[in-house]
KOLVO-153794 format. One record per atom (N, C-alpha, C, CB): x, y, z; residue number from 0; atom name. Coordinates in steps of 0.02 Angstrom, whole numbers. Glycine has a CB too. Layout:
<sites>
        u        v        w   guke   pavex
        X        Y        Z    NUM      CA
...
</sites>
This chain:
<sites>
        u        v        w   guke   pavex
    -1499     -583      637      0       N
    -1510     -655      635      0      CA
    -1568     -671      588      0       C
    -1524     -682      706      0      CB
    -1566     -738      570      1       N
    -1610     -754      514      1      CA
    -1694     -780      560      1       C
    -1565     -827      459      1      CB
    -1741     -791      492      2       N
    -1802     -801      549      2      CA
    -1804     -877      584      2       C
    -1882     -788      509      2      CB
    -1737     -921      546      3       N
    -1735    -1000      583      3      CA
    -1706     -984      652      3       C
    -1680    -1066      541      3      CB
    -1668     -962      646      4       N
    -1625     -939      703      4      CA
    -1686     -913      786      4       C
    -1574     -857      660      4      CB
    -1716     -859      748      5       N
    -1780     -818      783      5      CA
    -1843     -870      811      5       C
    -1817     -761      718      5      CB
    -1836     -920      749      6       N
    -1898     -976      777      6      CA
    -1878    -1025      832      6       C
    -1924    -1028      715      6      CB
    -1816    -1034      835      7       N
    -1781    -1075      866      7      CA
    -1768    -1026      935      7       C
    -1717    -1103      821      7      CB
    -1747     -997      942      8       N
    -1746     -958     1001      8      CA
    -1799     -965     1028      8       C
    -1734     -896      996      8      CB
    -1872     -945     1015      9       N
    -1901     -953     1022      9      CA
    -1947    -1011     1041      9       C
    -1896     -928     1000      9      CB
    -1927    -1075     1039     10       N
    -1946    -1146     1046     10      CA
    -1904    -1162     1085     10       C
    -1949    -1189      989     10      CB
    -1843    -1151     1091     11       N
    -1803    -1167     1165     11      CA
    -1854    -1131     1221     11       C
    -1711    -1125     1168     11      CB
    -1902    -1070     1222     12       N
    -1925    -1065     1270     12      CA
    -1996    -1093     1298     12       C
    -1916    -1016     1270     12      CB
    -2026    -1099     1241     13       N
    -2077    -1129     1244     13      CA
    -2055    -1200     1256     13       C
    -2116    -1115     1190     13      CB
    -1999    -1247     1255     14       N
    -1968    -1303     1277     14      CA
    -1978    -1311     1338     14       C
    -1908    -1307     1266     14      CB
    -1922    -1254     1373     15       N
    -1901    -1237     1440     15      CA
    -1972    -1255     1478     15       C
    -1871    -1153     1448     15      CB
    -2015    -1201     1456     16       N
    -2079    -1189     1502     16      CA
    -2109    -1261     1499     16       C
    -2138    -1124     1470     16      CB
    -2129    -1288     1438     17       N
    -2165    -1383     1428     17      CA
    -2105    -1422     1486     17       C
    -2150    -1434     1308     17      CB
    -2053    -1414     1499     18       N
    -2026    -1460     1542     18      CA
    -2019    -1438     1610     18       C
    -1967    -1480     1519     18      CB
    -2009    -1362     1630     19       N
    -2037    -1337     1694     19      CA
    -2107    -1377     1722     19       C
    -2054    -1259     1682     19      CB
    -2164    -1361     1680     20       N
    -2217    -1399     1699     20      CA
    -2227    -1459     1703     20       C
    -2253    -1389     1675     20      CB
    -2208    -1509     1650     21       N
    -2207    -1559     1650     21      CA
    -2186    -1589     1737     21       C
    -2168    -1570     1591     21      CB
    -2117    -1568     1734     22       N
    -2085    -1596     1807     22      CA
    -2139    -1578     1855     22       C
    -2007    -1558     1832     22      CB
    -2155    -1517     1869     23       N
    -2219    -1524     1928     23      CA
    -2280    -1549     1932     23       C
    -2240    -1475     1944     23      CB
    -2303    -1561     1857     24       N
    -2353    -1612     1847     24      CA
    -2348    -1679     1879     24       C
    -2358    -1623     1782     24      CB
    -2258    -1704     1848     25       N
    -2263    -1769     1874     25      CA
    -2241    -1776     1951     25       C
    -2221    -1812     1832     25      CB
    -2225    -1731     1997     26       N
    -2225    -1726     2043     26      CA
    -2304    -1728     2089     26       C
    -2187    -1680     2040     26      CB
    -2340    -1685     2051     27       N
    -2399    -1694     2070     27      CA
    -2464    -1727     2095     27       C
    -2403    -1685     2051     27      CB
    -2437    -1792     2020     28       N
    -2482    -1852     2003     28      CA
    -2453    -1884     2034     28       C
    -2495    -1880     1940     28      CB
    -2387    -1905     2036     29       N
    -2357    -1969     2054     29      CA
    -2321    -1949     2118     29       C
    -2307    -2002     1995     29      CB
    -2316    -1902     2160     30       N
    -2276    -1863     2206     30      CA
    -2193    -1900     2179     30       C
    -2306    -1879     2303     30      CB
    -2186    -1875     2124     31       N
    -2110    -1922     2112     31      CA
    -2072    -1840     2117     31       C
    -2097    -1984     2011     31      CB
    -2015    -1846     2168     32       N
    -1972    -1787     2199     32      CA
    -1933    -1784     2128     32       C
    -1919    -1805     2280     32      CB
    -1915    -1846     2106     33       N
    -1850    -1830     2050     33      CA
    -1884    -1786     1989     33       C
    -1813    -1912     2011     33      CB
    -1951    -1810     1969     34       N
    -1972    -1772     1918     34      CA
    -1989    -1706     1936     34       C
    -2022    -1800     1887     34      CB
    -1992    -1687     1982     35       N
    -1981    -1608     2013     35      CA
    -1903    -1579     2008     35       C
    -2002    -1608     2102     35      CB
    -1850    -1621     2019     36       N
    -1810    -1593     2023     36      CA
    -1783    -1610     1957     36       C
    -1780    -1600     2079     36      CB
    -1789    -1651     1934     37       N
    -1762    -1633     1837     37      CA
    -1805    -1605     1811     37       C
    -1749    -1695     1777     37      CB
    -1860    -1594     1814     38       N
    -1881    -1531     1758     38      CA
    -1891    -1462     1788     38       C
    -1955    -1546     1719     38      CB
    -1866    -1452     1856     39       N
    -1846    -1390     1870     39      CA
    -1778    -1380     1847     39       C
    -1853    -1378     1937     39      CB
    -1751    -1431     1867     40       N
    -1668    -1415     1828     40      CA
    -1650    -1424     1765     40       C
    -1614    -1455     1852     40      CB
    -1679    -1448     1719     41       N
    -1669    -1444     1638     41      CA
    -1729    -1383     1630     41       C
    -1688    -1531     1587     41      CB
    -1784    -1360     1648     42       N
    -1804    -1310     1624     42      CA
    -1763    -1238     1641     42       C
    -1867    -1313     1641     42      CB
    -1736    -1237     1704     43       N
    -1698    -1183     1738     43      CA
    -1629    -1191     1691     43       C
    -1687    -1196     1830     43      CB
    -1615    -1242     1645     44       N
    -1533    -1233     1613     44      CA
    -1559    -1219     1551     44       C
    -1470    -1305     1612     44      CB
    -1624    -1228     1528     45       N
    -1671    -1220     1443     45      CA
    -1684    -1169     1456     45       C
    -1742    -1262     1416     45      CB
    -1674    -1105     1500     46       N
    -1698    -1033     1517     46      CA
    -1660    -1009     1519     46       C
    -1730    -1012     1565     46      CB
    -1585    -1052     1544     47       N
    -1545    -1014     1538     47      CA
    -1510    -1011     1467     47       C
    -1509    -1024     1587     47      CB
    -1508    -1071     1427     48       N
    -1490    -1072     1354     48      CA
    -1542     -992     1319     48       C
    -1520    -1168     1315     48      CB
    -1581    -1003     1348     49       N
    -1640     -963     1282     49      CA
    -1604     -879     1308     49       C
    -1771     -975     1307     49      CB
    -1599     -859     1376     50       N
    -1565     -803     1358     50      CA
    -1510     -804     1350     50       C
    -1570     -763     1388     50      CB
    -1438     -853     1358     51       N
    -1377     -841     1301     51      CA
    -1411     -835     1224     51       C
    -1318     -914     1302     51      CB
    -1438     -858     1192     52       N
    -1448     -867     1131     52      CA
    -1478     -769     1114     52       C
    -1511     -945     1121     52      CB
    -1502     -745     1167     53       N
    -1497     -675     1146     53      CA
    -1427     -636     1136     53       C
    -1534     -640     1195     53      CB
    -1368     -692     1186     54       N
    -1309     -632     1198     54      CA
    -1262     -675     1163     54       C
    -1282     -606     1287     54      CB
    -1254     -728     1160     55       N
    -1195     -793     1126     55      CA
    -1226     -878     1094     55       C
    -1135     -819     1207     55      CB
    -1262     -821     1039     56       N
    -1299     -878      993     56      CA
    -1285     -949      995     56       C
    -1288     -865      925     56      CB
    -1214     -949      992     57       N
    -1168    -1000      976     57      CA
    -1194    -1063     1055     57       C
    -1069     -959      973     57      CB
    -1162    -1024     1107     58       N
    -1169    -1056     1174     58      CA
    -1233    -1086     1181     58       C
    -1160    -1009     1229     58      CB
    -1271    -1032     1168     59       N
    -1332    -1035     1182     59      CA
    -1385    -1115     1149     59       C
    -1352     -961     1153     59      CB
    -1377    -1108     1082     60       N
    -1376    -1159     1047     60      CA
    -1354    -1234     1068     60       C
    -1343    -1138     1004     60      CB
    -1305    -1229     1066     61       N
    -1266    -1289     1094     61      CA
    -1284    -1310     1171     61       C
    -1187    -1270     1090     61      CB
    -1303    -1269     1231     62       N
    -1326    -1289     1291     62      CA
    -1381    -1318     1276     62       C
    -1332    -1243     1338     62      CB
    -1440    -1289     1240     63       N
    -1500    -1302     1231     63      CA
    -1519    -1387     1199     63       C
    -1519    -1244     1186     63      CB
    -1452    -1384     1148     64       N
    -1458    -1466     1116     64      CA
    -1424    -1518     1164     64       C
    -1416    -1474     1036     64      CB
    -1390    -1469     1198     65       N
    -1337    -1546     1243     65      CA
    -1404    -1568     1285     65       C
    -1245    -1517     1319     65      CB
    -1438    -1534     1330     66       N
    -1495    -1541     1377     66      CA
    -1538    -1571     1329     66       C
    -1524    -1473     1412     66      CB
    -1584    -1560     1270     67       N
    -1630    -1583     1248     67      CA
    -1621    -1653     1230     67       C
    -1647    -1546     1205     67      CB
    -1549    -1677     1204     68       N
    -1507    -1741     1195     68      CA
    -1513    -1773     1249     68       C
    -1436    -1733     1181     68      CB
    -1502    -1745     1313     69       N
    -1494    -1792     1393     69      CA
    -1556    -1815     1400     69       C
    -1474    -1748     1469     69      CB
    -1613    -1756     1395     70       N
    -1650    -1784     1402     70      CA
    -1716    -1808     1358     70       C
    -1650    -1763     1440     70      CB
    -1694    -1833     1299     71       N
    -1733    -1880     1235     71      CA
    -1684    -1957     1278     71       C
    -1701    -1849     1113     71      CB
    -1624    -1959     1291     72       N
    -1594    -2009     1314     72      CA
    -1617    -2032     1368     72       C
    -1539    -2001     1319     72      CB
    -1641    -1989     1422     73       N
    -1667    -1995     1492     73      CA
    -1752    -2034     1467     73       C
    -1669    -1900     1540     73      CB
    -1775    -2005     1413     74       N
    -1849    -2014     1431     74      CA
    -1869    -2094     1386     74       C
    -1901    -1934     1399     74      CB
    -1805    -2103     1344     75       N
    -1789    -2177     1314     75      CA
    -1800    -2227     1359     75       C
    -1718    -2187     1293     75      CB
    -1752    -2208     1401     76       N
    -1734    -2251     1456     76      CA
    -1797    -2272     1500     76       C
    -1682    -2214     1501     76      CB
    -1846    -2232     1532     77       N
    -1901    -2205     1552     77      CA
    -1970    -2228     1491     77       C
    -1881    -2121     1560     77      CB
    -1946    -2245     1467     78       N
    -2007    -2283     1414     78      CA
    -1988    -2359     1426     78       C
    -2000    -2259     1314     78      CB
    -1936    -2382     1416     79       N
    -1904    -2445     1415     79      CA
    -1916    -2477     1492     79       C
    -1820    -2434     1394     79      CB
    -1909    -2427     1528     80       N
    -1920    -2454     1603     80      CA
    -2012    -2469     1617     80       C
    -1885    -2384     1665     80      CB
    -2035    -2425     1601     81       N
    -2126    -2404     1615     81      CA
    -2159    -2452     1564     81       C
    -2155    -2307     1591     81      CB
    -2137    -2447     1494     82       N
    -2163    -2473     1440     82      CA
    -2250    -2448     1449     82       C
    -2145    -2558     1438     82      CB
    -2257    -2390     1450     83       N
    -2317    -2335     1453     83      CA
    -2278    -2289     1396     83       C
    -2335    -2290     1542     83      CB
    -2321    -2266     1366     84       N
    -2314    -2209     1329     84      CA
    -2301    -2139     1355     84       C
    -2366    -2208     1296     84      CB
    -2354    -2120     1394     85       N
    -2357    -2065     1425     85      CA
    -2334    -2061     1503     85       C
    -2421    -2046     1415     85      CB
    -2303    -2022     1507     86       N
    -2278    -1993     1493     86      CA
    -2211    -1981     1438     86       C
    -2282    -1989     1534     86      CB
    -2175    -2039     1463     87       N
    -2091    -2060     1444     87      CA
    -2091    -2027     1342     87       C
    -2076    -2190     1454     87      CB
    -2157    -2062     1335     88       N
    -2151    -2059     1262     88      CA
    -2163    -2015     1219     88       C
    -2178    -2093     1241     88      CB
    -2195    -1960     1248     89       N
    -2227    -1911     1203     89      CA
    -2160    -1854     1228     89       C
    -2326    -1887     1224     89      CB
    -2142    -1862     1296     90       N
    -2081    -1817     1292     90      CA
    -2009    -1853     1261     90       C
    -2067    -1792     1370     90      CB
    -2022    -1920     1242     91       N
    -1965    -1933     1221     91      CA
    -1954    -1894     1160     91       C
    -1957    -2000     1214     91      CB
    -2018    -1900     1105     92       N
    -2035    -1861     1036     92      CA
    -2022    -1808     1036     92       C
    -2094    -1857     1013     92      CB
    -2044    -1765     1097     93       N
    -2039    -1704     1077     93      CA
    -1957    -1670     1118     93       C
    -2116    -1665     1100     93      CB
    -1917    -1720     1153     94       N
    -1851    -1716     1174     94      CA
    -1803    -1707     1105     94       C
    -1834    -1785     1219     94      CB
    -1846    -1771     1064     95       N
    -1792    -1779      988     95      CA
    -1802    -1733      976     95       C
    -1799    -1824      924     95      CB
    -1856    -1725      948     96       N
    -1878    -1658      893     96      CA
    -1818    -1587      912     96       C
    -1983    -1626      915     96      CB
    -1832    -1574      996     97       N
    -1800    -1517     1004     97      CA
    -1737    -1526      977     97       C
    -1800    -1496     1068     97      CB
    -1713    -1569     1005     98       N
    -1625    -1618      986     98      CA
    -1613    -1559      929     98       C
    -1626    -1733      939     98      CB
    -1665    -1602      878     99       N
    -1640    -1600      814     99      CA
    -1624    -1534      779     99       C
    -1683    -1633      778     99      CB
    -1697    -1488      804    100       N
    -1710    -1431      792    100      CA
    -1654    -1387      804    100       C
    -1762    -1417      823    100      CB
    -1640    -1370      879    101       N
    -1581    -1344      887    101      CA
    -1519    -1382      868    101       C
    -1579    -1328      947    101      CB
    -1508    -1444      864    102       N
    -1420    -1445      834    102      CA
    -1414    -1412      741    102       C
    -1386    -1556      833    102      CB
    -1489    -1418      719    103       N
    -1489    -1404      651    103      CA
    -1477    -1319      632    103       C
    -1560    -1433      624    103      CB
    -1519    -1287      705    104       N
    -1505    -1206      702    104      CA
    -1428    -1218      688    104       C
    -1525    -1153      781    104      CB
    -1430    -1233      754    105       N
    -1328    -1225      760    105      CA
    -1293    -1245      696    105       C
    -1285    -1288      826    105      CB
    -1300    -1301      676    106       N
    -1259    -1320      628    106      CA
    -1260    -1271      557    106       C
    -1279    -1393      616    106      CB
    -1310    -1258      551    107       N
    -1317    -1189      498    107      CA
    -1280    -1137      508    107       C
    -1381    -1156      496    107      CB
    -1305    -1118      572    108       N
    -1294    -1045      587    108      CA
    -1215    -1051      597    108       C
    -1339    -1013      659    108      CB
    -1190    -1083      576    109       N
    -1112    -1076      590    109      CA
    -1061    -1114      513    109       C
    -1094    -1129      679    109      CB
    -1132    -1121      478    110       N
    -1129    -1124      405    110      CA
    -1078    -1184      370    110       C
    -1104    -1053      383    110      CB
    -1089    -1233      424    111       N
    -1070    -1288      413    111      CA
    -1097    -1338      361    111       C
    -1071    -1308      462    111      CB
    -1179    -1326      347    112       N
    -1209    -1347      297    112      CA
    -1241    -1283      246    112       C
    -1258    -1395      326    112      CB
</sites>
């Protein structure tokens, strides 16, 4: 595999882990149950993308952007409602970014562009 490919693997996990925490953070501060249970459950499906992407690049890839997509859409929504920045907003940025990052691995790596 190439080193985009390798960096990207690699940022799906360091993803995973920023939204694991995140959710118990905001559970923490705000005792909000849901943000415990979505960023245990999008980090637990971003852990699980990061090791397909060792065994079925392809899969792997594609789980990682569908989730990062749900939730740049989730944290839209979550800005629009709060109209606060922070949280909603800085994970909305860095929701896109991932978006982008991984659909762009993928879309390469399967040599579409």
């Amino acid at each position: 595999m190439n080193n985009l490919f390798q960096i990207t693997t690699w940022s799906i996990l360091v993803y995973a882990l920023l939204v694991l925490v995140g959710g118990g953070i905001g559970y923490l501060k705000a005792k909000s149950k849901m943000s415990l249970i979505s960023g245990v459950g999008s980090g637990t499906g971003l852990l699980i993308a990061w090791f397909l992407c060792r065994q079925t690049p392809t899969l792997g890839l594609a789980m990682a952007a569908l989730i990062a997509l749900v939730l740049f859409i989730v944290f839209i929504i979550r800005l629009f409602r709060t109209r606060t920045f922070m949280p909603a907003g800085g994970m909305m940025i860095l929701s896109g970014v991932a978006t982008f990052f991984f659909a762009w691995t993928l879309i390469t790596s399967q040599g579409i562009l």
